[in-house]
C-alpha angles and dihedrals in degrees: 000000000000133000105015125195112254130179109270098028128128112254113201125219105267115251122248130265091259109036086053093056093051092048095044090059095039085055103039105114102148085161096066099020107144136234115282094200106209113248111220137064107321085190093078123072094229115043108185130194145195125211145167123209127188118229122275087024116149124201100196117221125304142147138231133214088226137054106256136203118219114199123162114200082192128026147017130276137195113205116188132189131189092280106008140072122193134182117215117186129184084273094053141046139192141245119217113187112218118279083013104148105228142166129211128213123184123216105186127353106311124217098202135198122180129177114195109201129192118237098271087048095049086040101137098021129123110288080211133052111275133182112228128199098241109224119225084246088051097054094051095046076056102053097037084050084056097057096059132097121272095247089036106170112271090195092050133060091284082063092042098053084051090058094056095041087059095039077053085052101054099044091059117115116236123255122227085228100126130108109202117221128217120233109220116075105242088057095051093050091055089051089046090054091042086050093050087056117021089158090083128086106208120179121244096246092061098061091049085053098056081055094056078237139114122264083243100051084045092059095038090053096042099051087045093056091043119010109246138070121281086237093056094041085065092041090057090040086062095049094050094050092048092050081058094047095055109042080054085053115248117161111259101232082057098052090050097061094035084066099044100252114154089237137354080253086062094051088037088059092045088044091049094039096050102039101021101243139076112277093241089051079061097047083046086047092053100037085069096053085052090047091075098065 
């Protein structure tokens, strides 16, 4: 990752809501994003790193040789791709194929680990970015990984604890914590400007009417760029942005109206229904993870 955050160093006042939106979008070149070369000893199969980021920072997109596995023990991060969005939060991480193009935007301040693997390290993993539900035993393999010397012994108990870190890795069960993008721009504006207020219910035939278009022509065009309906692409942007509200802890009844929900019973069974488990087990979840900063 770039920039990281080290003592000493000069944090700037985050940006606001809008005026990182605004940026994001200003800076977002996937196309010519450049190369982020990973710092450590390439020798080594696993490269692991530690690193602190402030709140509001934004690393713009960029690409590693190698895949890369992005796990926060505190805070919450939003990746994006070209045409992809995902929320990781302390109880999840995230999978980054080699050469993939990706942002980062930090919610919080973000506690990151990353481990960077060469192809016969990453072999059986996803060929597309995944989010994964990180196991207790996951996160202190993790920790403990981090802790070690850049050139720690592959052949001895440093390597061995590698080996089990990454068997942890491939047995955990994917996460339904994605936001597919459309690909033509007047698509992705309309997203843009859903993302920027997700409070308001507008009616379907509104946004097609900001397209000039009808409401099924909208629907046609939006399940063909990204596979699911345009109802259930706001339903999961909510949920996204709830997943991010409440590792940052929010109180749930605020989240819910903040996002436009009838009752705090009505989020609660959304919530239930998407990730398995109450939305204040979540916010409890995440307030541990936060706990260690």
């Amino acid at each position: 990752m770039d920039n990281p955050v080290r003592s000493g160093s000069t944090v700037k006042p985050a940006l606001s809501p809008r005026r990182r939106l605004t940026r994001l979008r200003a800076g977002r070149d996937f196309a010519a994003a450049p190369e982020s070369p990973v710092q450590g000893d390439l020798s080594r199969a696993v490269v692991i790193r530690h690193t602190a980021y402030p709140k509001g920072h934004h690393i713009a997109p960029h690409w590693h040789g190698r895949a890369q596995f992005v796990f926060a023990v505190a805070g919450t991060m939003r990746v994006r791709s070209a045409r992809h969005a995902w929320i990781v939060p302390p109880s999840r991480a995230l999978w980054v194929p080699a050469h993939t193009v990706h942002e980062i935007q930090m919610h919080g301040i973000v506690d990151m680990h990353s481990l960077y693997l060469n192809e016969a390290a990453g072999a059986g993993m996803p060929a597309s970015c995944a989010v994964l539900e990180v196991t207790p035993l996951l996160r202190e393999l993790v920790v403990r990984a981090a802790a070690l010397p850049a050139n720690y012994d592959e052949h001895g108990e440093d390597g061995l604890l590698m080996r089990l870190l990454m068997a942890e890795i491939r047995r955990l069960p994917h996460c339904a914590l994605d936001l597919p993008l459309p690909e033509s721009a007047d698509l992705t504006q309309l997203c843009e400007r859903i993302l920027a207020d997700l409070s308001t219910r507008r009616p379907c035939d509104f946004d097609a009417g900001e397209l000039n278009t009808s409401t099924r022509t909208l629907y046609r065009r939006f399940l063909r760029e990204t596979g699911i309906t345009f109802a259930r692409w706001k339903q999961q942007a909510r949920l996204l942005e709830s997943i991010r509200r409440l590792a940052e802890g929010a109180p749930v009844t605020t989240v819910a109206v903040d996002l436009g929900y009838e009752s705090p019973g009505a989020f609660s069974t959304m919530f239930r229904r998407a990730l398995g488990m109450a939305p204040r087990a979540f916010a409890a979840e995440s307030s541990a993870g936060r706990s260690v900063l």
